[in-house]
C-alpha positions as CSV (number, residue, x, y, z in Angstrom):
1,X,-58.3,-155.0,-36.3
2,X,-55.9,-152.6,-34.6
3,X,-56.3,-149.0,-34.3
4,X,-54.0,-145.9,-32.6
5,X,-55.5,-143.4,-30.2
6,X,-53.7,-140.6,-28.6
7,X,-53.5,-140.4,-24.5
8,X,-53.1,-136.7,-24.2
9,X,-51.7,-135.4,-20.8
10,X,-51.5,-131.8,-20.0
11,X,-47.6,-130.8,-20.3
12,X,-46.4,-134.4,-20.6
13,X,-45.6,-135.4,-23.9
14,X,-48.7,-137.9,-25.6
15,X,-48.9,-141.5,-25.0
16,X,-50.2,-143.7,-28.0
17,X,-52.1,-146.5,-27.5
18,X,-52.7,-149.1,-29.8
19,X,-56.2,-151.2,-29.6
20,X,-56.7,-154.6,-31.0
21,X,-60.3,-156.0,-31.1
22,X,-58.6,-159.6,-31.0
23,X,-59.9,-160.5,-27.3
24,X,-62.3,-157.7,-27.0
25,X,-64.4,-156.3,-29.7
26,X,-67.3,-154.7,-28.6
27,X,-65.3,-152.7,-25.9
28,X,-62.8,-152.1,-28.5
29,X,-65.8,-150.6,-30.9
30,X,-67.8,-148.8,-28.1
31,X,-64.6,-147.2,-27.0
32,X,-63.7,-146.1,-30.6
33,X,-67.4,-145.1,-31.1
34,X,-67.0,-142.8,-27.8
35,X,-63.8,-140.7,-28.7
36,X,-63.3,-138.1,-27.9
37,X,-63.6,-137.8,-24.7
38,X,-61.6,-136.2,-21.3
39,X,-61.2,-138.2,-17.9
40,X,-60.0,-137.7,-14.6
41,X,-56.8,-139.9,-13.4
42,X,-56.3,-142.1,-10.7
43,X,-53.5,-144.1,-9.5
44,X,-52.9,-147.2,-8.3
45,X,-49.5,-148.8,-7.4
46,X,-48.0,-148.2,-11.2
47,X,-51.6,-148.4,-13.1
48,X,-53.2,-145.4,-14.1
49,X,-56.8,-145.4,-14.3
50,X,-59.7,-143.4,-15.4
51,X,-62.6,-141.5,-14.1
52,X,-66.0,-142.9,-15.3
53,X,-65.5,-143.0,-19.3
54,X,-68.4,-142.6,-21.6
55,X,-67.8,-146.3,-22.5
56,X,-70.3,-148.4,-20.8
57,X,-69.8,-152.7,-21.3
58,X,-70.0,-155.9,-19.0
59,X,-67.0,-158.0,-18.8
60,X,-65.8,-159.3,-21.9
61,X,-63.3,-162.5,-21.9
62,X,-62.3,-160.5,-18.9
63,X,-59.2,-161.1,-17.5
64,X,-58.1,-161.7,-13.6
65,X,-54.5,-160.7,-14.2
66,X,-52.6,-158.7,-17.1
67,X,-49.5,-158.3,-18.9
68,X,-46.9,-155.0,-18.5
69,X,-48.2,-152.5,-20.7
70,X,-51.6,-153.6,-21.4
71,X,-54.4,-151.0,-21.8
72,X,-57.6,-152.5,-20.6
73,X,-61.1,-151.7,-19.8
74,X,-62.5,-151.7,-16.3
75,X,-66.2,-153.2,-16.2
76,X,-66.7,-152.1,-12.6
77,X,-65.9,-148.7,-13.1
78,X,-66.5,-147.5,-16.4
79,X,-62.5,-147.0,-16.4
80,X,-59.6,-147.1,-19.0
81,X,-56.8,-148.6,-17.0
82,X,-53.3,-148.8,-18.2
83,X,-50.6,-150.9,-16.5
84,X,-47.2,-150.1,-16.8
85,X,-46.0,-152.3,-13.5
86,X,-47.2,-153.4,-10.4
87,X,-50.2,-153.4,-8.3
88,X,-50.8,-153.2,-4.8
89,X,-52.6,-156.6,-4.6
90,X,-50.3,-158.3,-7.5
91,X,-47.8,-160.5,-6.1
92,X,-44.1,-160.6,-7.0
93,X,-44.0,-160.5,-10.9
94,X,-47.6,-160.2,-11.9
95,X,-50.4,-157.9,-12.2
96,X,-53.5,-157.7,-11.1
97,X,-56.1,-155.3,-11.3
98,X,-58.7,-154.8,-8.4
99,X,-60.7,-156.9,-10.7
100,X,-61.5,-158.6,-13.8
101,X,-60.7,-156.5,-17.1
102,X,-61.4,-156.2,-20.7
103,X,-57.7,-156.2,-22.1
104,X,-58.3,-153.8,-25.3
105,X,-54.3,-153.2,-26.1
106,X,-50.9,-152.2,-25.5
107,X,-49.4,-148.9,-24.8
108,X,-47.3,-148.1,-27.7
109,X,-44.5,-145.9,-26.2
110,X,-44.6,-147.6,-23.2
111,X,-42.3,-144.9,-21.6
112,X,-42.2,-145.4,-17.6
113,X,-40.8,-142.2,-16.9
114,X,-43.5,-140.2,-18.7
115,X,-46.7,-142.5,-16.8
116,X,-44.6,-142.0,-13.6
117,X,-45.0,-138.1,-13.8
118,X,-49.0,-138.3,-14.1
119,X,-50.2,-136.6,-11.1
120,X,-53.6,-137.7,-9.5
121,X,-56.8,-135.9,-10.6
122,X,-54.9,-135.0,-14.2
123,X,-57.4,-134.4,-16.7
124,X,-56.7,-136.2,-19.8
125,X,-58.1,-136.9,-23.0
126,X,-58.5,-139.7,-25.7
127,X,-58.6,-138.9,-29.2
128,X,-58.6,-140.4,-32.4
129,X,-55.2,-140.7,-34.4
130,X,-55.7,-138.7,-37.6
């Protein structure tokens, strides 16, 4: 089943992400079950990932390496990661989080431009599409 949550960042316009249960389903669950909720960003290379999330699950058909604009879950730390390009330790046309991750969906209006302008340390939030 698929469902649309709203990324909202602070004076950027909203990001929508769209989560499929397909490869992950208790993540996917446990992360709708948790909304809302507000995050600190990180980034790394062009991934932007979360602060510690409320969300708390092992690795789930975890994945070693991920497809552009995938939204996964980070077992190791509690993290919502988004990937929008490359990684520091991905080589030439792949990439590859720091570790394994629960793929949970795609970023719907995969805009670079917008994910580009999120500073470090942004607080965002995930919500619920109404």
């Amino acid at each position: 089943m698929k469902n649309k949550i709203t990324l909202e960042i602070p004076k950027l316009q909203n990001i929508i992400l769209e989560l499929d249960d397909k490869m992950s389903p208790k993540t996917v669950k446990l992360l709708l079950d948790s909304l809302p909720f507000s995050v600190g960003i990180n980034l790394w290379g062009e991934e932007i990932y979360t602060d510690e999330t409320p969300v708390k699950v092992t690795e789930e058909n975890a994945k070693p390496f991920v497809e552009l604009n995938d939204v996964a879950y980070w077992p190791t730390g509690k993290a919502i990661c988004l990937f929008y390009g490359s990684t520091p330790i991905g080589k030439r046309g792949e990439i590859k989080p720091y570790s394994p991750v629960n793929v949970i969906g795609k970023i719907v209006n995969p805009d670079k431009s917008i994910l580009s302008k999120i500073k470090n340390g942004t607080i965002v939030s995930f919500k619920k599409n109404n």
